[in-house]
C-alpha positions, 0 to 999 in steps of 0.5 A: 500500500502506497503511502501517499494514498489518500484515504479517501481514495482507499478502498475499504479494505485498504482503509480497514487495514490502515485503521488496524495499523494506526490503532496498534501504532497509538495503542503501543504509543500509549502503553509506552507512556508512564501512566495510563490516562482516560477521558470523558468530554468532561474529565481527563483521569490519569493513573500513574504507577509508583513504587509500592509503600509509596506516602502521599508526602513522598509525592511531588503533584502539581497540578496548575490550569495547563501544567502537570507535575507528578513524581517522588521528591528529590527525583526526576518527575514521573510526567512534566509538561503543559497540558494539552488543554486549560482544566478547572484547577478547583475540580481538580484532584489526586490520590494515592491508592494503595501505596502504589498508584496516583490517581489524577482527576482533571475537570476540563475548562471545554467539556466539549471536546476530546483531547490528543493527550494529556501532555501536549509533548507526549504521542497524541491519539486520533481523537476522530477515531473515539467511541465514547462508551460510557456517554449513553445516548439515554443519559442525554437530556432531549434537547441535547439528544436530539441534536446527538441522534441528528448529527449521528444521522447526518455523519452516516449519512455523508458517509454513504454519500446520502442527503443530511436531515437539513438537505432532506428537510428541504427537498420536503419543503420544496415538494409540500410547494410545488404540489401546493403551487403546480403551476410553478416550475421548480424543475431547475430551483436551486435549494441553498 
């Protein structure tokens, strides 16, 4: 496979098994990582290993708007570095678990968007690729799950090169007319 193949122009073969190549890529990237992170739109939870019989006094963890430090003092820390995104300090928390784990809560500032990583140095995930598991569309007030179940519809539909809602919304208008007004042609309208 040629690598200055666009994606589009793959087949979905192709496709499938440059996803596979690319997951196992970042999958690998991420295990590589000294500490092991998740999100939700609206948190980020950082878990980072250290050495078992480890007190919380002997933790260096710096939490600021867009900066991270956790490590044991008068060591090199364990992960340093500006955050990919700005985060509510005061929502902010940390843990030690069992001597062995800090546990890192941080409440984004934009609970509405994914983030690549946690340090904006370190191997970035494909943010367009997430399934967000624990957000169920049922959890969603109706407001706000109408518009999740209509931007799903119309992202499947572009997929398949199909109309979205708002196309076909229209193309109903432009029917319900002409078959309310038969002595207009609307055969070359142009829907905008």
């Amino acid at each position: 496979m040629s690598d200055n193949k666009n994606y589009d122009d793959m087949t979905p073969e192709e496709q499938a098994e440059h996803d596979r190549i690319a997951r196992e890529k970042e999958a690998a990237e991420q295990a590589a990582l000294p500490y092991k992170w998740k999100q939700t739109l609206q948190d980020v939870d950082v878990t980072v290993p250290v050495p078992k019989g480890t007190r919380a006094k002997d933790l260096n963890v710096v939490i600021k708007k867009k900066h991270l430090t956790v490590g044991l003092k008068n060591n090199p820390p364990i992960i340093e570095g500006e955050l990919c995104k700005e985060i509510k300090i005061d929502d902010c928390t940390w843990t030690l678990e069992d001597q062995e784990e800090v546990y890192i809560h941080l409440e984004k500032v934009n609970d509405a968007e994914w983030w690549k990583n946690v340090i904006t140095t370190h191997p970035a995930i494909d943010t367009t690729k997430i399934q967000p598991e624990n957000s169920k569309l049922s959890d969603l007030d109706g407001e706000t799950r109408a518009m999740v179940e209509k931007m799903m519809f119309d992202q499947r539909q572009k997929q398949m090169g199909k109309k979205t809602s708002d196309e076909l919304k229209k193309e109903e208008i432009l029917k319900k007319f002409q078959a309310q007004h038969p002595e207009l042609d609307l055969s070359n309208a142009k829907i905008s």
